[in-house]
N, C-alpha and C positions, 0 to 999 in steps of 0.2 A: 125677259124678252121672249122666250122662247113660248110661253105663254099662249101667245097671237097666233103662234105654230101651232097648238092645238095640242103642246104638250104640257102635263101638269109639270109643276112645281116641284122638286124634294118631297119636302112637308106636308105637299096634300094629301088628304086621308085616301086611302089607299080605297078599292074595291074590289067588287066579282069575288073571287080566290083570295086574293089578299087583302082582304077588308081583316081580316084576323090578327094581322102582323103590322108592327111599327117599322114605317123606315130604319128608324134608326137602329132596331135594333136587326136591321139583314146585312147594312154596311159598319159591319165591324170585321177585323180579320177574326175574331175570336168565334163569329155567326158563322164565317166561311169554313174554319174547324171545325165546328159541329157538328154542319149540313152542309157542305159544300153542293152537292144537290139543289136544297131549298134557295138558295144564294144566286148559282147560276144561274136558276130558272127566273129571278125576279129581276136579275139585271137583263137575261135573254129577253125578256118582254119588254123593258126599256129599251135595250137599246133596235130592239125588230121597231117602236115607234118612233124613235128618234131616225133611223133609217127612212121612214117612211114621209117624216115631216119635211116641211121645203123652210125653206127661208123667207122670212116675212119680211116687211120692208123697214121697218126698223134697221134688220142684218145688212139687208143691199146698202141702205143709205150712209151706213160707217164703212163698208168698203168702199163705196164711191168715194164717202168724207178721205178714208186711205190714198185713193190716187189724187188729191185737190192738194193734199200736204207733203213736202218733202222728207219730215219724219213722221212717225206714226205707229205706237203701239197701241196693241186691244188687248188686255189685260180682263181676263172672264174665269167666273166659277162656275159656267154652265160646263157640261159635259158633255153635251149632246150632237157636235162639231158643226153645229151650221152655221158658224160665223164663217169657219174655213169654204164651207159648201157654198157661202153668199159670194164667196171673190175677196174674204179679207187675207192677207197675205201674213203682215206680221202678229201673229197671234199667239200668248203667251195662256196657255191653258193650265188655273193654279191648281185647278183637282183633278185632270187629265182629260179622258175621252172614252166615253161609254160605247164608241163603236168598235176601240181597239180591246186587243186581249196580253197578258203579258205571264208568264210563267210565276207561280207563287212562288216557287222556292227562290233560285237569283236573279228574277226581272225582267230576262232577256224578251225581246218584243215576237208575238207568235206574225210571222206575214198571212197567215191564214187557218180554217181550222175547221173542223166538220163539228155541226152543230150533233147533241145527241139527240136521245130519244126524249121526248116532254118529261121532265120528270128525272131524268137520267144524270149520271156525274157528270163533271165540266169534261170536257177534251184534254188529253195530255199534251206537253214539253215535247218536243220532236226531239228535244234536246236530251232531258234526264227525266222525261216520264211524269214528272209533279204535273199536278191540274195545273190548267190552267187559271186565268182570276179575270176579271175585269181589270181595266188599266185607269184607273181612279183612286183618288184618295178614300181612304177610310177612315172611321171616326176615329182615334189616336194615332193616327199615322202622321209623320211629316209630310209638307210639301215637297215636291222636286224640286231639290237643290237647286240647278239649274233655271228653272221656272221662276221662284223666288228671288232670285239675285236678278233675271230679266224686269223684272215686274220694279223692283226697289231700283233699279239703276232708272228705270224708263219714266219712276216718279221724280228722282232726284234730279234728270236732265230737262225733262219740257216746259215750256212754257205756256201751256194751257192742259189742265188737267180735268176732264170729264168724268166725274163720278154720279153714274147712272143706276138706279134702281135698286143699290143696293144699299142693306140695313145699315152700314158700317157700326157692325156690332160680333164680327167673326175677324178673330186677329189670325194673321196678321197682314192680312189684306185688309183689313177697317185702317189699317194707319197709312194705307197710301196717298190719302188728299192730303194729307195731313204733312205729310212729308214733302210732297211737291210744294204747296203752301209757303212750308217753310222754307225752301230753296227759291219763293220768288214767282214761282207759276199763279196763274190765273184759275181756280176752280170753281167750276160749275155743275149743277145734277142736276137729275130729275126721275121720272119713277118708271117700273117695272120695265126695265130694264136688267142687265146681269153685272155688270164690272164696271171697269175704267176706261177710259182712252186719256193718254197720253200723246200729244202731239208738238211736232218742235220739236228746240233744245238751245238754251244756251252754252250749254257744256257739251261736251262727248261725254256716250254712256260711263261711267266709273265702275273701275271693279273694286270691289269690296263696297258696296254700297251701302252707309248704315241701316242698321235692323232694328 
């Protein structure tokens, strides 16, 4: 979705500086041990353009779709927060948010932070002095607990489930139509787009939602 915002993709081949380097291999925690350096300065550039992008009208028009419905989750792997920046309210983000920062060492969330110099290590822990990190998943990393059980409860209660632009081919979000499907929801997709919407519910959310 985010696309139309004029921002690339994950996966897109990288340029300028970092036409050298694979995504995949910056967002790992084992890249951030190396160079944490090299790391911050490539999510700093993400996320200075994700700051920069607006909301496209894809984002607007599922926040409106948000207030037409009396339930309503947006279920997304973008990272880039402008579904929240368009006006959607209940938004369950399963690989976080490339504008927030969060302590590497126990998680705690930074409220703010002084950028360094180009090139420079991340900003410390106001707390216990560890870098700081991006507040996103990384490649072996679990999702947030928390986030996950949203996202499986919010398949398991609607009654219409929108699966939009994604490959469902990354578990364990690929098994969310799938799941709603089988609890009786109505699903529908379409492309380039980021996630889910789940909307309705014949049920109240379930805790312990199967996995």
């Amino acid at each position: 979705m985010s696309a139309e915002s004029g921002l690339p993709t994950f996966r897109d081949a990288l340029t300028g500086l970092w036409a050298r380097h694979r995504p995949e291999d910056l967002a790992t925690p084992e890249a951030f041990e190396r160079n944490p350096a090299l790391v911050w300065s490539w999510y700093r550039m993400r996320r200075e353009a994700a700051l920069r992008a607006e909301p496209n009208p894809a984002h607007l028009g599922l926040a409106r779709l948000e207030s037409m419905v009396p339930r309503f989750t947006l279920i997304t792997q973008n990272v880039d927060g402008l579904h929240r920046r368009a006006g959607s309210r209940s938004v369950v983000e399963l690989h976080g948010d490339i504008t927030r920062a969060r302590c590497s060492r126990d998680g705690a969330a930074a409220a703010e932070w002084e950028e360094p110099p180009e090139g420079g290590e991340p900003p410390r822990c106001e707390g216990c002095v560890a870098f700081l990190r991006p507040d996103v998943v990384w490649f072996g990393e679990p999702l947030p607990e928390k986030a996950l059980h949203q996202a499986w409860a919010a398949a398991y209660g609607c009654d219409v489930f929108l699966s939009i632009g994604t490959s469902n081919l990354v578990e364990p979000a690929a098994s969310l139509p799938w799941l709603a499907a089988a609890q009786g929801a109505a699903v529908g997709g379409g492309q380039h787009l980021d996630g889910g919407a789940a909307i309705g519910g014949r049920h109240p959310p379930v805790d312990g939602a199967r996995r």
